[in-house]
N, C-alpha and C positions, 0 to 999 in steps of 0.2 A: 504494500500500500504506500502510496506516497505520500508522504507529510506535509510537506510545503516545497515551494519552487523559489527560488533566491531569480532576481538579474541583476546587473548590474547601472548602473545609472552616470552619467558624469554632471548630467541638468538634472537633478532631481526634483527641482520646480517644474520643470516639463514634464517630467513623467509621472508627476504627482497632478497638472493640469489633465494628461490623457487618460490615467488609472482611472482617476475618481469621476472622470465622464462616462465611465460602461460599469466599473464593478460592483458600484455601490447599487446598480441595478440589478446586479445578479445576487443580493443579497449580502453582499461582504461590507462588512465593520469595515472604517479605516483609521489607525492611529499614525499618528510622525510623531518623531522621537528623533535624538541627535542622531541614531546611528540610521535613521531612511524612514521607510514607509512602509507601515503593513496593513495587509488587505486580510481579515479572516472571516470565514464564515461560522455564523453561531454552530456548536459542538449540540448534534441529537443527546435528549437525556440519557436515551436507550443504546449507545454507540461509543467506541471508544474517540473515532475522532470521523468528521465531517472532510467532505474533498479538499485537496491541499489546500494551506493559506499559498498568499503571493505575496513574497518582501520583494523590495525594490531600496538596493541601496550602492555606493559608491564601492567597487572593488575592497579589499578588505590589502590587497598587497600594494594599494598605490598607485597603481596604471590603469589606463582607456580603459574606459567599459570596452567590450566589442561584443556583439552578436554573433552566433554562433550560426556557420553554414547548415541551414539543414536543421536546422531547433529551431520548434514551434511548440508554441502552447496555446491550447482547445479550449475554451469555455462553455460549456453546454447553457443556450439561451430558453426561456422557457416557449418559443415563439416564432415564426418566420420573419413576423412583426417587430420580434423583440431585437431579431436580428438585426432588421436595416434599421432601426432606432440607435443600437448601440455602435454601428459601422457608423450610423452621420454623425453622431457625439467622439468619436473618437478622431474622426477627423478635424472636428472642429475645434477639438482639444490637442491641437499638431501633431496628430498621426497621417501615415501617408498610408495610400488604397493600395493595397497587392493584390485584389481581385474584388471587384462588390461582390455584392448579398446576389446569393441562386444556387441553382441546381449546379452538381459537376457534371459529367457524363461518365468517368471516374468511379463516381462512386456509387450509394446505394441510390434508391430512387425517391429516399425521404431523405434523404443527407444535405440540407441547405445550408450553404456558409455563406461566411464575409472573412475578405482577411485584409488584416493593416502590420502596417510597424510604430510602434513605439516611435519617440524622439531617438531615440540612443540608434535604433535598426532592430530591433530584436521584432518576430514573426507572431504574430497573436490572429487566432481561427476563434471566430465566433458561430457556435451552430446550434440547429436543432435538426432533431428529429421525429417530431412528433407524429406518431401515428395516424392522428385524428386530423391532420391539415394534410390538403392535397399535397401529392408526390408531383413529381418530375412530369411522368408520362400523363396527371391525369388534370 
């Protein structure tokens, strides 16, 4: 299980403008603190721990944040709607578009994403796939 996701940040004002335009929609807490930002979602009473938190803070050895080729991280949205809502808030909070909100051909036929980057470059896929909302084909 995974606990929490760490990135790295160098503008941490920026990335605390684009975080808290989509996550605090998907439910997550946010506190800042000297050492960054953390995004968590409340813990089920019934559960040892809820889907990973997301911190957001400045390298920990001193150097450039960088983005990692090939590293992405999924947010499951509750919505198709919720998705292009949080793709336009992320942009508006200086993220850049890697794909708008839709179908892939890729993948399954309810798999609707959006994908942005962060200020820093780092890869973030906002999706759903709810059963109860039309697919691809229909």
């Amino acid at each position: 299980m995974i606990a929490y996701v760490t990135l790295g940040a160098d503008d941490v004002a920026a990335a605390k403008r684009f975080y808290c335009a989509f996550l605090p929609g998907l439910g997550y807490d946010f506190e800042e603190s000297s050492e960054g930002l953390s995004y968590t979602l409340p813990e089920p009473p019934d559960r040892f721990a809820a889907q990973p938190d997301v911190y957001i803070k400045p390298p920990f050895d001193g150097r450039p944040a960088s983005a990692g080729n090939g590293t992405m991280i999924a947010f499951r949205a509750r919505s198709q709607k919720q998705v292009r809502e949080l793709h336009a808030a992320g942009l508006a909070a200086g993220g850049s578009d890697e794909g708008g909100p839709g179908f892939r051909e890729a993948y399954g036929p309810r798999f609707y994403v959006a994908y942005l980057r962060d200020p820093g470059g780092n890869k973030i896929a906002l999706f759903s796939d709810d059963p109860d909302e039309p697919g691809r084909d229909g």
